[in-house]
C-alpha positions as CSV (number, residue, x, y, z in Angstrom):
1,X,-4.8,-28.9,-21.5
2,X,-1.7,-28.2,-23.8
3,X,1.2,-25.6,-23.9
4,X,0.5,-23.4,-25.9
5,X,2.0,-19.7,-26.8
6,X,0.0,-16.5,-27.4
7,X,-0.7,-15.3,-30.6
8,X,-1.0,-11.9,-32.3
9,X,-4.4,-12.6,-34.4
10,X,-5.7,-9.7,-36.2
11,X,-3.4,-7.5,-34.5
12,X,-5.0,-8.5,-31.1
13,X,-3.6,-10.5,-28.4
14,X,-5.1,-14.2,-27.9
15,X,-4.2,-15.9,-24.9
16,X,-5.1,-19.7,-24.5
17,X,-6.8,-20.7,-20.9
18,X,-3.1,-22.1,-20.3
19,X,-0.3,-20.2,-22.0
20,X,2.7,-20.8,-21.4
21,X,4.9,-17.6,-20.1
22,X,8.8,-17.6,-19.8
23,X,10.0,-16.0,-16.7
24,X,14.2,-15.1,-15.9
25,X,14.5,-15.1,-12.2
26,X,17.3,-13.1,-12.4
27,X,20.4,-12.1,-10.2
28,X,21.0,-10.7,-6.7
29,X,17.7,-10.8,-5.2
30,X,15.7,-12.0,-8.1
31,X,15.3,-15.7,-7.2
32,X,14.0,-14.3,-3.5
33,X,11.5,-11.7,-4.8
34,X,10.2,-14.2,-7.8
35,X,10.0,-17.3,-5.5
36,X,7.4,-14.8,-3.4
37,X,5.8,-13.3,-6.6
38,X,4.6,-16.6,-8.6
39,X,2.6,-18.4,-6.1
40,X,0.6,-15.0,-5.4
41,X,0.3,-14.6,-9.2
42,X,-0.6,-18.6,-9.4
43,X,-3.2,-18.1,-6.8
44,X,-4.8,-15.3,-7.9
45,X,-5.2,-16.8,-11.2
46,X,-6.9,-19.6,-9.7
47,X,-9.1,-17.5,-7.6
48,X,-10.4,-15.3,-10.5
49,X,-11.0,-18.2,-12.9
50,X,-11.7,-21.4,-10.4
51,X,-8.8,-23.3,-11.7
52,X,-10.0,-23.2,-15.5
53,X,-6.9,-21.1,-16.4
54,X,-3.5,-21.2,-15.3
55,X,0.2,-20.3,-16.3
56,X,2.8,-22.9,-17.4
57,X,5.8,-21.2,-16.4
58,X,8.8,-21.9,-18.2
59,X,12.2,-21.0,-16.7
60,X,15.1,-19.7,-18.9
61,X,18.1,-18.8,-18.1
62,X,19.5,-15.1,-18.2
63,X,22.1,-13.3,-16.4
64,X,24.9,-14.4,-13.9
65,X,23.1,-18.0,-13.7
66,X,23.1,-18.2,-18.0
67,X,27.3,-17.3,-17.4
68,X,27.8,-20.3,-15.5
69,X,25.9,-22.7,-16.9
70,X,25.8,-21.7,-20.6
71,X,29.1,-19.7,-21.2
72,X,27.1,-16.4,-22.1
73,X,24.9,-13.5,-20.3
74,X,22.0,-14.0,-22.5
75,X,22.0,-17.1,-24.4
76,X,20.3,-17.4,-28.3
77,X,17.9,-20.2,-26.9
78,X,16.5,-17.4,-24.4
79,X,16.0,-14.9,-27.0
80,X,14.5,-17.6,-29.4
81,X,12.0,-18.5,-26.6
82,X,10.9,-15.6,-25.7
83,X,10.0,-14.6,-29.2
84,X,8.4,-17.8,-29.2
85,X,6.1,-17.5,-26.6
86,X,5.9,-13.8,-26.9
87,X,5.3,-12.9,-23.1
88,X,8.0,-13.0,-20.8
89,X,8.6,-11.8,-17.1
90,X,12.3,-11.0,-15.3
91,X,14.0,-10.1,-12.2
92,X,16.5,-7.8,-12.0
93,X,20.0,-8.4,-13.5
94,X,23.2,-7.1,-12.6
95,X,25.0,-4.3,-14.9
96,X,28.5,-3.2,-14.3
97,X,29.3,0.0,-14.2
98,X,32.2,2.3,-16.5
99,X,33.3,-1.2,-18.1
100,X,32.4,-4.7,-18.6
101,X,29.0,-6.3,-20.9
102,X,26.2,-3.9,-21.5
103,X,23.0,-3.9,-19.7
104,X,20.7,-6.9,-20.4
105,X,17.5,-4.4,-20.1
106,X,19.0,-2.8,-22.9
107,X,19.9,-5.6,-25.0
108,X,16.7,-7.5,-24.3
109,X,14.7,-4.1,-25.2
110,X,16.4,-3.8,-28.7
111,X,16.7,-7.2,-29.6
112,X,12.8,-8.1,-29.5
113,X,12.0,-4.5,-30.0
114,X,10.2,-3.5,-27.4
115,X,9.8,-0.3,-28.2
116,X,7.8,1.1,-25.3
117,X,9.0,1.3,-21.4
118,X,5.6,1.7,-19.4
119,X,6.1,2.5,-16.3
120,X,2.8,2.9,-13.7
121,X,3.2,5.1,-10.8
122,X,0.9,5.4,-7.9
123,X,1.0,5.7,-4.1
124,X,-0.6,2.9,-1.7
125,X,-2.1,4.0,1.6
126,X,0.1,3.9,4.5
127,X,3.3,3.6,2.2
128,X,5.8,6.2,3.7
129,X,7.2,9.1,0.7
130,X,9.3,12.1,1.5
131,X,6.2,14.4,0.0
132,X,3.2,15.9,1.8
133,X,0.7,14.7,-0.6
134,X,2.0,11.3,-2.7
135,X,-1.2,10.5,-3.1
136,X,-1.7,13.3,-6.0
137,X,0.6,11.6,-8.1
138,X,-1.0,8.9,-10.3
139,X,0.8,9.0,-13.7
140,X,1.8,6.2,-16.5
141,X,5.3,7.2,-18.1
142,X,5.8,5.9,-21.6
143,X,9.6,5.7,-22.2
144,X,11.0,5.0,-25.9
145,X,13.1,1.6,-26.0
146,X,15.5,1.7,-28.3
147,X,16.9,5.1,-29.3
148,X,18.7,7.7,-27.8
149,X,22.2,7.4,-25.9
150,X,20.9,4.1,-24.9
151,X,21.7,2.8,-28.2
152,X,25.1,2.1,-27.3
153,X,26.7,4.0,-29.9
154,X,29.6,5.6,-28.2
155,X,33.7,4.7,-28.6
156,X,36.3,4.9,-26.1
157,X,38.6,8.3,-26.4
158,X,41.5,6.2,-28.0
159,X,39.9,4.1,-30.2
160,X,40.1,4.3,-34.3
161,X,36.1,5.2,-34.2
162,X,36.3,7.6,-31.8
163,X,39.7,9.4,-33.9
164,X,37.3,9.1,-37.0
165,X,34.6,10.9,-35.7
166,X,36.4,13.1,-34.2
167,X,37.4,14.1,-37.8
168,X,34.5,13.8,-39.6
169,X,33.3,16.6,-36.8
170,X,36.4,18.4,-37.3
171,X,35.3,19.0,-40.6
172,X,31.8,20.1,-39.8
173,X,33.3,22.5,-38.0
174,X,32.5,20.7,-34.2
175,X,36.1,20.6,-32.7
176,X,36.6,18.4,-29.6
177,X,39.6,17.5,-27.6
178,X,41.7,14.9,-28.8
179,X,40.8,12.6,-25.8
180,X,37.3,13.0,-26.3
181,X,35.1,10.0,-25.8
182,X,32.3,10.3,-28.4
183,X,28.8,9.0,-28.3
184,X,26.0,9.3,-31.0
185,X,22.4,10.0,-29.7
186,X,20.2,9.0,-32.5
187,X,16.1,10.1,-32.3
188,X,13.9,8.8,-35.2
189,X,10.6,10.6,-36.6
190,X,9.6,6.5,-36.8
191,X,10.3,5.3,-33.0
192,X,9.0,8.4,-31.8
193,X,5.3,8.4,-33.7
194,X,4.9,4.6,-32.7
195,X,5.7,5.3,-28.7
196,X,3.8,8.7,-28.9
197,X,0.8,6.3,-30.2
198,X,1.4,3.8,-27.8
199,X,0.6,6.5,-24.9
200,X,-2.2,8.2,-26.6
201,X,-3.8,5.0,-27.3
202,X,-3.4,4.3,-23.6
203,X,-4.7,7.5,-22.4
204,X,-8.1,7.3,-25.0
205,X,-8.8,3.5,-23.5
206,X,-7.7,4.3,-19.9
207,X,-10.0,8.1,-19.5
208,X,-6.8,10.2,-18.9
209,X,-7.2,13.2,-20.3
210,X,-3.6,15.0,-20.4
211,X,-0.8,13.4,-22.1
212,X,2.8,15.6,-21.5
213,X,5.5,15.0,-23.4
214,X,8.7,15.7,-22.0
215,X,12.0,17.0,-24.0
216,X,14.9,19.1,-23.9
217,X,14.5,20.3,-27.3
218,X,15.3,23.9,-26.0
219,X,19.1,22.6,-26.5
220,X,19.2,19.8,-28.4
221,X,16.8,21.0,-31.0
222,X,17.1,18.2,-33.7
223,X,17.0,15.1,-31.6
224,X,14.9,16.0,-28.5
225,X,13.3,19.1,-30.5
226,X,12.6,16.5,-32.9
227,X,10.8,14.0,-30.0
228,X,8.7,16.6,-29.5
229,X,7.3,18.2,-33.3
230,X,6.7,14.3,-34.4
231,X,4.9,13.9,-31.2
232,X,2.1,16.9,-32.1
233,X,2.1,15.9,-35.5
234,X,1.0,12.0,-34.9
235,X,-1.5,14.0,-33.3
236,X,-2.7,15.8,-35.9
237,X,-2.7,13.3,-38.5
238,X,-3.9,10.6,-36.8
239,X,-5.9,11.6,-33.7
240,X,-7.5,14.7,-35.4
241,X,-10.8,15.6,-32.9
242,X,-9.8,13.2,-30.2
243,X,-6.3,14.7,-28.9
244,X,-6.1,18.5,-29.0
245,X,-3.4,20.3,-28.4
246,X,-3.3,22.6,-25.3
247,X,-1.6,25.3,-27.1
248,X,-5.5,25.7,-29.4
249,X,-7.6,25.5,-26.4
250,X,-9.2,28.9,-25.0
251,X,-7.3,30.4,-21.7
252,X,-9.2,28.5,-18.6
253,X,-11.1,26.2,-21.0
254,X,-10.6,22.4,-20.6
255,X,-11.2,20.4,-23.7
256,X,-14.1,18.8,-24.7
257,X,-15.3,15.7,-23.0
258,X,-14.3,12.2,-24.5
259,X,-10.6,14.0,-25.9
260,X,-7.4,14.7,-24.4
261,X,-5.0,17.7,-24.1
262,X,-1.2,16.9,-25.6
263,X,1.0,19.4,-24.2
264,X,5.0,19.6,-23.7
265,X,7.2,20.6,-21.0
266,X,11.0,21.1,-21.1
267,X,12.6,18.4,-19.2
268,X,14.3,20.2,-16.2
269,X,10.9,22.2,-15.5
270,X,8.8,18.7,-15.3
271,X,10.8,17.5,-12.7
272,X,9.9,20.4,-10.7
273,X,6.1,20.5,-11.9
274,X,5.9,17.0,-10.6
275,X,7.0,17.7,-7.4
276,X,5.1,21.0,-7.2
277,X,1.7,19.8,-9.0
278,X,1.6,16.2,-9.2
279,X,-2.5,15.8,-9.8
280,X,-1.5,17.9,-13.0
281,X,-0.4,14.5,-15.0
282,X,-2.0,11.5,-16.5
283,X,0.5,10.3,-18.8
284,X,4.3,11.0,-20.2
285,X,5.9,10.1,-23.2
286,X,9.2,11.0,-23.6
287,X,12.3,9.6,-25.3
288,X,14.4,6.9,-23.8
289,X,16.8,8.9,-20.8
290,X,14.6,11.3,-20.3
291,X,12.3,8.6,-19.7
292,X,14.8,6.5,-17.5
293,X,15.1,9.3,-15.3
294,X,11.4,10.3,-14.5
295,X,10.2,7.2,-14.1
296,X,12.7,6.8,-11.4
297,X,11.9,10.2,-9.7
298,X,8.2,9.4,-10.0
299,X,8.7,6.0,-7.9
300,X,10.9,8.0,-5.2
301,X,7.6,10.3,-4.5
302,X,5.6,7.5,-4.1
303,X,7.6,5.3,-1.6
304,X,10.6,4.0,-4.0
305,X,11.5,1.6,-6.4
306,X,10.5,-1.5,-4.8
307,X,6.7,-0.4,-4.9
308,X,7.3,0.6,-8.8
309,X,6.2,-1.9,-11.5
310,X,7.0,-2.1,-15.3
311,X,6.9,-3.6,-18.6
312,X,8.6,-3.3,-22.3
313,X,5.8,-4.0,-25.0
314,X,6.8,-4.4,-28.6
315,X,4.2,-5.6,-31.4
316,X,4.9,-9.5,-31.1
317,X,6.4,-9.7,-27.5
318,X,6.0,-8.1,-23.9
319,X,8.3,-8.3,-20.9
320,X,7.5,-7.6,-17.9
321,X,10.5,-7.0,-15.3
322,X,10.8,-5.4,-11.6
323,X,12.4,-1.7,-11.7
324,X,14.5,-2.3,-8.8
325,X,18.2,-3.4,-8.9
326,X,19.9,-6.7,-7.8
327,X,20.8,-5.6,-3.9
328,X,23.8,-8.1,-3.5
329,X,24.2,-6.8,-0.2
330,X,20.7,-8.6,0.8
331,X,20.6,-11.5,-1.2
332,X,19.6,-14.8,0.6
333,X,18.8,-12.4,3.9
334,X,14.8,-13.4,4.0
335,X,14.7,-9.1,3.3
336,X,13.8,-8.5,0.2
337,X,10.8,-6.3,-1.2
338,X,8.8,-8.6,-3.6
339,X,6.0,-5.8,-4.3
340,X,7.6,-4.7,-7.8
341,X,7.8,-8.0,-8.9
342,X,4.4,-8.8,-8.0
343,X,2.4,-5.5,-9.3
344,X,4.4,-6.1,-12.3
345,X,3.4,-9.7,-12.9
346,X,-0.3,-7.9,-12.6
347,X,0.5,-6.0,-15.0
348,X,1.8,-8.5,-17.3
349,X,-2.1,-10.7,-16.2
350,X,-3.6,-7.3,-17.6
351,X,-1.6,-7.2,-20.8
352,X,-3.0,-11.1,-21.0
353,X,-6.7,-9.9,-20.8
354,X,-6.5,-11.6,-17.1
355,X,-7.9,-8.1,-15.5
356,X,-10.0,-10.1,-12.8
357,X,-6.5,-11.6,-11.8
358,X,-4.3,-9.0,-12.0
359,X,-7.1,-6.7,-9.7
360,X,-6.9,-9.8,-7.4
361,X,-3.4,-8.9,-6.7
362,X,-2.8,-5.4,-6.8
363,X,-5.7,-5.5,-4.2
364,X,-4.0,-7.8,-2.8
365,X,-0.7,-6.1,-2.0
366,X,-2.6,-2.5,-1.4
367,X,-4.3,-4.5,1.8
368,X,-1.2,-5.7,3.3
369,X,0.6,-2.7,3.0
370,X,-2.0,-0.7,4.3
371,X,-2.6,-2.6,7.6
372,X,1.1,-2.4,8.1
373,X,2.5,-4.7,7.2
374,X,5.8,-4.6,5.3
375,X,9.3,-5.4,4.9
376,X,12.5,-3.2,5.8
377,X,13.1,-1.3,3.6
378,X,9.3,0.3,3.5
379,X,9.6,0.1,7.6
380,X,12.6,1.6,7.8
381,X,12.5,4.3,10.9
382,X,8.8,3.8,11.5
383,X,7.0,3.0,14.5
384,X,4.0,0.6,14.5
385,X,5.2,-0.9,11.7
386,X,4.7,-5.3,11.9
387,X,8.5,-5.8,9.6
388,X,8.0,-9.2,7.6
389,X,10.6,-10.9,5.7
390,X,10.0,-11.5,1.6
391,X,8.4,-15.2,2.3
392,X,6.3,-13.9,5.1
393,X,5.2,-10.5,2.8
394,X,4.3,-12.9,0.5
395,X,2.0,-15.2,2.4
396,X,-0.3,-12.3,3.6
397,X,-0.2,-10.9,0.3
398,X,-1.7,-14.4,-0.8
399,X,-4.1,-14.8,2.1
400,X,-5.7,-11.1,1.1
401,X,-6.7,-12.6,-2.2
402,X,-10.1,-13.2,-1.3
């Protein structure tokens, strides 16, 4: 069998019975957690399709290993591959904080255009969460990529740009200090109708019947406000009959069967509505921090980060990455939580048409976890609890494949 890369054919994703998929251990934890994920993934392949598909996995460097061995964070050949083979998976890599490079999500994100964060969220049995019900919460989000404040346009308060814009505002009329830092938060009619279709399309394939989108366009009515009007009117014009809006239903009617309700919420009150009625939610699209900080929130109801998987999907190339950070302080201990790493490489066999697979393993990992078996940091302060270390999680998660 050869190498060979997917291919967008018709505007439909054609995998060969052996693509070949780039994959960025990362930093920190990364090589622990992906050293555990790939041989589950590898087996359950091999289980669903006895042995007449598998990966070829081709390493590329990314991160603090690229630094040392190539000079640079994220070298051009990485990039260049990636587009190449147009699927890629990751670990987590390490962003400093107030100063030094810019985060390699980001960068990554905008630089293939991968315009839409997706971000599952759903509780498995015997998981521990600081809610009564965790359960009730079983929501995609659907986070715009490369907008926002996350486009990076922001100067320093002593800089020429940041003087210059400064001025430019002062003759709008916007006055602000003279040591003002200034940041530009862009929001485009275009990036939001092709992220709001990304989650409706999901919803109509998937049977979820509400999709929320989430804004603060009660203060920033332009930008945010301006998330939320193109969102309802992609609606209108292209989903006429199959998505109605839950402001032109009846009071106490439900819409018809086979459509779904789009309805909005102000960003501050979701936070509580998810907290206060979780089963409420099906699917949220919302602009990129906005979207950043939900997802986030969503995970912590269900257990945390390291049970949270996620992806970036553009139109030529996806990337699949664990949410979870680096975790320096653990590195090399045998401690690490594989699980986001491993429901996300599902998720990247379900973008691949692999669905027998990728139910192999979240199956897989739902079993283990629910006879109690996990590592520390989804132990932590519980009795009956068997603690394994990440090789160890790993080996029962493989043995559940059945």
């Amino acid at each position: 069998m050869n190498r060979t890369a997917v291919e967008i054919v018709d505007g439909k994703l054609n995998v060969p019975d052996t693509p070949a998929v780039a994959f960025m251990p990362g930093d920190g934890i990364g090589p622990e957690v992906w050293r555990a994920a790939r041989p589950v993934l590898d087996h359950a392949v091999r289980t669903a399709y006895e042995g007449s598909r598998r990966i070829e996995w081709i390493q590329l460097p990314l991160g603090v290993g690229a630094l040392q061995s190539h000079g640079e964070l994220l070298p051009a050949q990485t990039l260049e591959t990636i587009k190449d083979l147009g699927i890629a998976i990751k670990g987590p890599t390490m962003t400093p904080v107030g100063s030094g490079h810019r985060s390699l999500n980001v960068t990554l994100r905008q630089k293939l255009d991968l315009f839409a964060n997706i971000r599952p969220v759903r509780h498995f049995p015997n998981v521990q969460s600081p809610v009564r019900n965790p359960q009730d919460l079983d929501v995609v989000v659907f986070r715009e990529n490369t907008e926002d404040v996350y486009a990076g346009i922001e100067f320093v308060p002593d800089s020429y740009e940041a003087a210059r814009l400064r001025s430019v505002l002062g003759e709008m009329g916007c006055r602000l200090p003279a040591d003002s830092a200034v940041g530009i938060k862009p929001i485009s009619r275009t990036a939001t109708r092709r992220l709001v279709r990304e989650a409706v399309e999901y919803a109509i394939s998937n049977g979820r019947r509400r999709i929320t989108i989430m804004h603060k366009g009660n203060i920033m009515k332009a930008t945010e406000g301006g998330f939320r009007k193109w969102a309802y009117e992609l609606a209108r014009e292209e989903y006429a009959g199959r998505v109605i809006a839950a402001s032109d239903l009846e009071p106490g009617h439900d819409a018809p069967d086979g459509t779904c309700i789009m309805e909005d919420r102000i960003a501050d009150a979701l936070f509580q509505d998810l907290l206060l009625m979780p089963s409420h939610f099906d699917v949220i699209a919302t602009s990129n921090l906005n979207g950043d900080y939900v997802s986030d929130a969503c995970a912590a109801q269900v257990g945390g980060l390291g049970i949270a998987p996620g992806a970036n999907i553009g139109r030529e190339t996806a990337l699949f990455e664990s949410t979870h950070g680096t975790a320096p302080d653990i590195a090399g201990r045998n401690m690490a939580n594989p699980c986001s790493m491993m429901l996300s490489g599902a998720m990247m066999l379900d973008h691949m048409g692999w669905t027998e697979a990728a139910g192999l393993v979240t199956d897989a990992v739902e079993k283990v976890l629910a006879s109690g078996r996990m590592t520390t940091d989804l132990a932590a302060g519980r009795d009956g609890i068997e603690v394994l270390g990440t090789k160890e999680f790993a080996e029962a998660v493989k043995e559940a494949v059945p």
